[in-house]
N, CA, C and O of each residue as an XYZ file, in Angstrom:
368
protein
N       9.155      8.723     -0.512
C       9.718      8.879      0.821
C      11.215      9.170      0.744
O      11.796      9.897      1.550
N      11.850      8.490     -0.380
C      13.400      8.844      0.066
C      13.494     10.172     -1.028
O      14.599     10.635     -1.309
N      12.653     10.551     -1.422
C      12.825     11.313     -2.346
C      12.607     12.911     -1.271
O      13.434     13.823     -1.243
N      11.306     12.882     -0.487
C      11.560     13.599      0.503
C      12.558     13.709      1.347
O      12.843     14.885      1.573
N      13.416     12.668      2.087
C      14.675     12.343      2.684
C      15.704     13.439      2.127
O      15.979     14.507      2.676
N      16.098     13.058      1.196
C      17.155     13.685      0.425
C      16.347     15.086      0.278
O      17.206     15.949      0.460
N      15.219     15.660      0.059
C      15.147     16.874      0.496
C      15.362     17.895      1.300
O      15.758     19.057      1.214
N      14.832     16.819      2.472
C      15.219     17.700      3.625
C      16.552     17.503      3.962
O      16.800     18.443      4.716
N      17.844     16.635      3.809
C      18.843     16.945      3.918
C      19.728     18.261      3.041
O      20.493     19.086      3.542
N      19.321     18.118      1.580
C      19.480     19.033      0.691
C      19.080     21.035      1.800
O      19.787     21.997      2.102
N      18.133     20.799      1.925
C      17.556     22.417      2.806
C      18.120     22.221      3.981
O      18.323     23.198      4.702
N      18.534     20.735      4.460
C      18.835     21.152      5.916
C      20.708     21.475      5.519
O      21.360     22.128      6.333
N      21.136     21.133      4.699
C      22.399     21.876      4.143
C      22.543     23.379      3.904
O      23.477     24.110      4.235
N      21.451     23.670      3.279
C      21.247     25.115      3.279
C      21.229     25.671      4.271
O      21.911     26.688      4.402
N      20.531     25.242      5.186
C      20.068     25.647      6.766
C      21.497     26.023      7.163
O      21.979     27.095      7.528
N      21.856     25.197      7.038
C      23.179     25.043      7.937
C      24.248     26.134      7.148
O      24.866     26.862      7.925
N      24.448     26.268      6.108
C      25.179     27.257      5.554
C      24.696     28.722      5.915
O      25.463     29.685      5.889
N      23.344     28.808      6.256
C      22.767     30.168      6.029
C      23.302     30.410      8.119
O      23.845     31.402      8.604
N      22.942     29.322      8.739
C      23.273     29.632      9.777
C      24.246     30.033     10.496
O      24.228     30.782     11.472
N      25.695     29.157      9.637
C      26.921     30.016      9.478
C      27.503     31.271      9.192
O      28.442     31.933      9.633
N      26.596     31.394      8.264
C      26.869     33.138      7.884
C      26.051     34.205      8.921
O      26.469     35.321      9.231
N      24.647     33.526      9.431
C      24.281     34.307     10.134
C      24.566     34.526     11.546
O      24.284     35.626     12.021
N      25.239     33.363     12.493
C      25.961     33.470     13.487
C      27.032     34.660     13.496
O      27.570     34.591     12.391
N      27.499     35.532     14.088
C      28.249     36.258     14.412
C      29.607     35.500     14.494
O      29.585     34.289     14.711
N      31.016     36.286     14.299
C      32.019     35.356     15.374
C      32.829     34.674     14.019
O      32.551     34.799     12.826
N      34.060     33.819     14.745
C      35.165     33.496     13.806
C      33.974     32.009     14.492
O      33.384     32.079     15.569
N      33.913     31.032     13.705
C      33.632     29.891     14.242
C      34.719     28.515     14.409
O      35.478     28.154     13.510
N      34.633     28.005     15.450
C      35.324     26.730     15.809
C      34.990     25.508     14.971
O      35.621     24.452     15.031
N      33.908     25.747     14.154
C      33.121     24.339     13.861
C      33.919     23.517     12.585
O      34.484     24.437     11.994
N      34.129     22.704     12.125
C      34.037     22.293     10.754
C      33.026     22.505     10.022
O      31.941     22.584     10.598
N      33.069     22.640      8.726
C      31.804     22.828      7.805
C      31.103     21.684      7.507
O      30.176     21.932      6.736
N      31.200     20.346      7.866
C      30.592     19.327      8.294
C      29.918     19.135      8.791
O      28.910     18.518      8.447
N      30.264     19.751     10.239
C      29.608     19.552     11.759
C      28.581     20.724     11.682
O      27.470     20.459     12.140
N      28.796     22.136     11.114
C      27.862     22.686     10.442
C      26.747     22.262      9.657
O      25.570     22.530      9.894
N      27.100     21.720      8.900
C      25.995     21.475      7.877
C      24.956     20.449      8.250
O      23.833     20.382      7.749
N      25.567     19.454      9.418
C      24.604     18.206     10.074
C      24.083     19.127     10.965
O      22.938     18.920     11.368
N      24.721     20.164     11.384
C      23.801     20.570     12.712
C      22.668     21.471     12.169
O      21.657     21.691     12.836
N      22.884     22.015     10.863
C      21.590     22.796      9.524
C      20.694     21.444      9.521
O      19.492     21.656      9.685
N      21.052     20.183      9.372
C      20.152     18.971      8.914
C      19.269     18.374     10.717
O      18.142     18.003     11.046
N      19.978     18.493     11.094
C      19.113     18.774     13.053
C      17.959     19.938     13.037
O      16.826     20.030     13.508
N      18.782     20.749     12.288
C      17.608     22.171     12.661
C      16.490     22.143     12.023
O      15.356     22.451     12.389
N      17.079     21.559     10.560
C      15.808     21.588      9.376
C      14.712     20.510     10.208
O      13.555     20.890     10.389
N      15.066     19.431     10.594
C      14.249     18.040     11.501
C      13.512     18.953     12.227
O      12.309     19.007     11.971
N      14.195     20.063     13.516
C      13.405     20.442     14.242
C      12.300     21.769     13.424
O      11.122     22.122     13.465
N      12.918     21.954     13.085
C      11.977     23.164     12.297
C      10.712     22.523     11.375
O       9.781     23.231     10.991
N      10.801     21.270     11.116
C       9.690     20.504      9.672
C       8.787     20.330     11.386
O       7.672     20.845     11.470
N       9.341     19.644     12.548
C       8.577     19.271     14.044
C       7.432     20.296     14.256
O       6.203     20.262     14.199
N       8.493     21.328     14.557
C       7.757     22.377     15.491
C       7.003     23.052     14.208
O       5.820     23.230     14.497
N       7.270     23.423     13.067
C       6.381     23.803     12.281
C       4.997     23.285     11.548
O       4.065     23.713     10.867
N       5.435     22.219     12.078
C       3.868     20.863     11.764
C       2.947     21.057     12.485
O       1.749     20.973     12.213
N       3.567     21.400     13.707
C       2.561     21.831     14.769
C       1.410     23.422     14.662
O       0.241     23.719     14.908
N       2.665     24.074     14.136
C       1.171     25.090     13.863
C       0.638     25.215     12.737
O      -0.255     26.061     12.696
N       0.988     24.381     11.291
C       0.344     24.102     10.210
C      -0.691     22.747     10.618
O      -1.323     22.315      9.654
N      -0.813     22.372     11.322
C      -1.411     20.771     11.658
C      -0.905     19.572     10.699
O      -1.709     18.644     10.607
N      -0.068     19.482     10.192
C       0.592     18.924      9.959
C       1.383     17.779     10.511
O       1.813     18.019     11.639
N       1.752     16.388      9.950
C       2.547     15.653     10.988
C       3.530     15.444     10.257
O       4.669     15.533     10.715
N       3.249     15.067      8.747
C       4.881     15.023      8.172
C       5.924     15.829      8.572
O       5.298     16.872      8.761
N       7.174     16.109      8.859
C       7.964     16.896      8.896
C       9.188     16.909      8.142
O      10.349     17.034      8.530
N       8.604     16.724      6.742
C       9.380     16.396      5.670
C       8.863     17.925      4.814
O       9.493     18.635      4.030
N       7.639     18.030      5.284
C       7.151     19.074      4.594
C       7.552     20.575      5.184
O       6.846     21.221      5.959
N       8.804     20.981      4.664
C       9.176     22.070      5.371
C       8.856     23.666      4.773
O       9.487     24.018      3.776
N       7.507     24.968      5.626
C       7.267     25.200      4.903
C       8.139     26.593      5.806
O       9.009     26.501      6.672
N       7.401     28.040      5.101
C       8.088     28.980      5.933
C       8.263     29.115      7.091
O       9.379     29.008      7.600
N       7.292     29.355      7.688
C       7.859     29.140      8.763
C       8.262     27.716      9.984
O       8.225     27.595     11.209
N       8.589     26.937      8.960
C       9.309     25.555      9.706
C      10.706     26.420      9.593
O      11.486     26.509     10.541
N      11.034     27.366      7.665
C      12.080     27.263      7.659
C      12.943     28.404      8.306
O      14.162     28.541      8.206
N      11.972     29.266      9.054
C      12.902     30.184      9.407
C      13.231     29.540     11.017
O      14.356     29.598     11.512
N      12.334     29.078     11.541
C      12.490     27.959     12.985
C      13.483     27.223     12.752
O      14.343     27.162     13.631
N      13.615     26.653     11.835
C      15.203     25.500     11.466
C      16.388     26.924     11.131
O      17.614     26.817     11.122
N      16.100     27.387     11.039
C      17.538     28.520     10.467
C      17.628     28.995     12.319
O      18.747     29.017     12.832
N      16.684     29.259     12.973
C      17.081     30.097     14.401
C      17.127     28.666     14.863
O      18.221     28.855     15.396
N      16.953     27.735     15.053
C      17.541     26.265     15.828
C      18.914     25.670     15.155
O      19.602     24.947     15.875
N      19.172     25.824     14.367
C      20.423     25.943     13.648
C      21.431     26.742     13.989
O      22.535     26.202     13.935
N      21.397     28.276     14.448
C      22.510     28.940     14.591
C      22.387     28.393     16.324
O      23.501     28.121     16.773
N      21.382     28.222     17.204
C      21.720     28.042     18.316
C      22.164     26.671     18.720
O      22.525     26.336     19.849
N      22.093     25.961     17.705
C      22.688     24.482     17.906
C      24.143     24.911     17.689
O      24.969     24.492     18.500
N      24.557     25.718     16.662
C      25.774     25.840     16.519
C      26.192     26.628     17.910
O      27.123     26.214     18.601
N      25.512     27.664     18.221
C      26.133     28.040     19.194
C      26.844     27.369     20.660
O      27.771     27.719     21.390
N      25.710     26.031     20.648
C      25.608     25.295     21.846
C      26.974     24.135     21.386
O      27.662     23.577     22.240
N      27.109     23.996     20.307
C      28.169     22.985     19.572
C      29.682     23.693     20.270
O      30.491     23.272     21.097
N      29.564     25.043     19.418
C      31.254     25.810     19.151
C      31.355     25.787     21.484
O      32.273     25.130     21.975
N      30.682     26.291     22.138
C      30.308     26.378     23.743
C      31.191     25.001     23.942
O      32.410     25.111     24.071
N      30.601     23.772     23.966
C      31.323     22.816     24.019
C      32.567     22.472     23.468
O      33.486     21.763     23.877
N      32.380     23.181     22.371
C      33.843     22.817     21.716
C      35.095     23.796     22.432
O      36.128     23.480     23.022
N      34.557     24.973     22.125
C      36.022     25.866     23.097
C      35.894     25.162     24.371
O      36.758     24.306     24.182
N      35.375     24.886     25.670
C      35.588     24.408     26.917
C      36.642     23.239     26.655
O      37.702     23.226     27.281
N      36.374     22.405     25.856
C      37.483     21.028     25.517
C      38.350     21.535     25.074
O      39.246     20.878     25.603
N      38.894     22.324     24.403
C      40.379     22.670     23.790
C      40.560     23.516     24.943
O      41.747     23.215     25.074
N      40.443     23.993     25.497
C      40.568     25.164     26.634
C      40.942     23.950     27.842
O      41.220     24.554     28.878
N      40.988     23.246     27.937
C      41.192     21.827     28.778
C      41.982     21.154     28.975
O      42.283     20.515     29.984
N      42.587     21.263     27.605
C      44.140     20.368     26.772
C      44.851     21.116     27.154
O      45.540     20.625     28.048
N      45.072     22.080     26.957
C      46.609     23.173     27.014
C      46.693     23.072     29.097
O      47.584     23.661     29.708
């Protein structure tokens, strides 16, 4: 079990890097806040991809969990950097 854990954080790192590059745009994010929001996507992508493998683990992330976690990934980021410019846009 923790051996899966650390997997899916490991791919959901990837996730998150690949989603960076594939987002368009100068980004606002830290590469931190990136890479947890790749480890959100990978979660949702092992979810929703369990569902049409019948599957319930969602540790088991297969193709297409992983291309679902890579497109929930760039739009998490998108929905992240959205919030983030409105708050600095606030301060000044």
């Amino acid at each position: 079990m923790i051996v899966q854990i650390l997997g899916l954080i490991v791919v959901g790192l990837i996730i998150g890097a690949l989603a960076r590059l594939i987002k368009p745009g100068r980004q606002r994010l830290s590469i931190l806040a990136t890479l947890l929001l790749g480890v959100v996507g990978a979660i949702i992508g092992g979810v929703i991809g369990g569902f049409f493998n019948d599957k319930t683990n969602i540790f088991e992330l297969n193709i297409l969990g992983f291309i679902i976690a890579v497109v929930a990934a760039v739009l998490l980021i998108g929905v992240a950097e959205s919030f983030s410019g409105k708050s600095r846009g606030a301060v000044r």
